[in-house]
Structure formats: structure tokens, C-alpha cells
N, C-alpha and C positions, 0 to 999 in steps of 0.2 A: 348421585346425591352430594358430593364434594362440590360440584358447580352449583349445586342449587346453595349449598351452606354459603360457598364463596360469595355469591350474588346479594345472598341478604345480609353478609357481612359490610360488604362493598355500599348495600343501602343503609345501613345503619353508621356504618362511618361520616357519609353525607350528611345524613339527619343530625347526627353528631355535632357538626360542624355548623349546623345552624347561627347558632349565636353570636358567631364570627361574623355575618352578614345584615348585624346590625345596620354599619354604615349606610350600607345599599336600601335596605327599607324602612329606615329611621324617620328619614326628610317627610317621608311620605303619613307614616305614622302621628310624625309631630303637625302637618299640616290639618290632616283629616281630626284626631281628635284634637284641636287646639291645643298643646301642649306648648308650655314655655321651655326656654329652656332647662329650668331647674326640672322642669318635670320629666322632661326626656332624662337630665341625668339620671334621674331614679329610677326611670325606665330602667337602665343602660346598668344599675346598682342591680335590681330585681333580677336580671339574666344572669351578673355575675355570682351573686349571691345563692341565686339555685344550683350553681355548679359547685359554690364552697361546700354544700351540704352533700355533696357526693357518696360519703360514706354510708350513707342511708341507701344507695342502691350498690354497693360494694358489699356491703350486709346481706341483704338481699341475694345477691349472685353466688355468696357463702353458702347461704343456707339453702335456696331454691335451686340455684343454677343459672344458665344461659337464657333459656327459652323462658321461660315465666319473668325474667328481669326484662327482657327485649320485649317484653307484649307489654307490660309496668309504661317501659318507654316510651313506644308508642302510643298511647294512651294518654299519657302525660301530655306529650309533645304535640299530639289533635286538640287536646283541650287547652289548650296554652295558647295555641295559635290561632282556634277557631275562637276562643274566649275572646283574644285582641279584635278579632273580625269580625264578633257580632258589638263591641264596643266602637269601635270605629265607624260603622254603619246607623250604629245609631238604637239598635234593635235592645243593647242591655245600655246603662248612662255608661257616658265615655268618661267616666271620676278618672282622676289619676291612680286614687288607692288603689282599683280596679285590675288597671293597666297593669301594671306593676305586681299585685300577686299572680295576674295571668305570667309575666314574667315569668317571677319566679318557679313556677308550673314548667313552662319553657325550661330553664337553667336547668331544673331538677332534672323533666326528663334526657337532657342532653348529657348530666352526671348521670344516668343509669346508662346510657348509651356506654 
């Protein structure tokens, strides 16, 4: 049971880390939905900004624990990413507002991480 704890910790650190890997899927982002580049800044604001709100899954971990905050996370971090990827495609408008609360979605769930 400790290697299985260890293994989902080790993914969860990963996932964690996400937003650090802006740089590497930005280019791509900002080509696909037209974004300029103020728009990317905000992109790049919105990830930050969902990790300042941290506290919000800090709370959480208080009062719930581990496992009910790490499925929060998860959750978060699917619809954040899959939200930018049906934008990007074309399936929901690629607005900037859009982008960017997806973002922030992202951030959030990498501050519950």
C-alpha cells in the first residue's frame, strides 16, 4: 500500500508542475487560438493567479483531508486543460476570456495539488 501511496504522490507532484510548462505549450496555444501577445500574457496571469488562490485547497485539505482534495484536483486540472482543448479546436469560441478562466481552473487545480 506505501508504493501505491508513493506512486500517486509522485503523479500528483507532476501534475503539479504543470504550469511550469507554459513555455513548452504556449507557442502552440498562442498560434492555434490567435492570441496576441497581450493575450497570452493573461493567459500566463490566469495560471498564476489560480495558484495565488491556494488557500482555497489548503482549507479544503484542513477540513476534508488528502484524498477528497486530490480528486478536487484532478478534476480541476481535466477541465482546465480539456476546456483550453476544446477552445483551441474550435468546438467551444477560442474568446480570450475563455482561455484564461480555463486557466485559472488550471492554477487552482495545481494549488490543490
Amino acid at each position: 500500500m506505501r508504493w501505491v501511496t508513493a506512486g500517486f504522490g509522485c503523479l500528483l507532484m507532476v501534475c503539479a508542475g504543470t504550469i511550469y510548462l507554459l513555455p513548452a505549450w504556449g507557442d502552440g496555444l498562442r498560434s492555434q487560438a490567435q492570441l496576441s501577445v497581450s493575450d497570452y500574457n493573461l493567459v500566463a496571469t490566469g495560471l498564476n493567479a489560480g495558484t495565488w488562490l491556494g488557500v482555497i485547497g489548503g482549507a479544503l485539505y484542513d477540513k476534508v483531508g488528502p484524498l477528497p482534495t486530490g480528486f478536487c484536483a484532478t478534476v480541476l486540472l481535466l477541465l482546465g486543460y480539456f476546456g483550453i482543448r476544446l477552445c483551441v479546436q474550435g468546438i467551444l469560441p477560442p474568446k480570450t476570456w475563455l482561455i484564461v478562466i480555463f486557466a485559472l481552473i488550471i492554477g487552482q487545480g495545481s494549488g490543490f495539488v
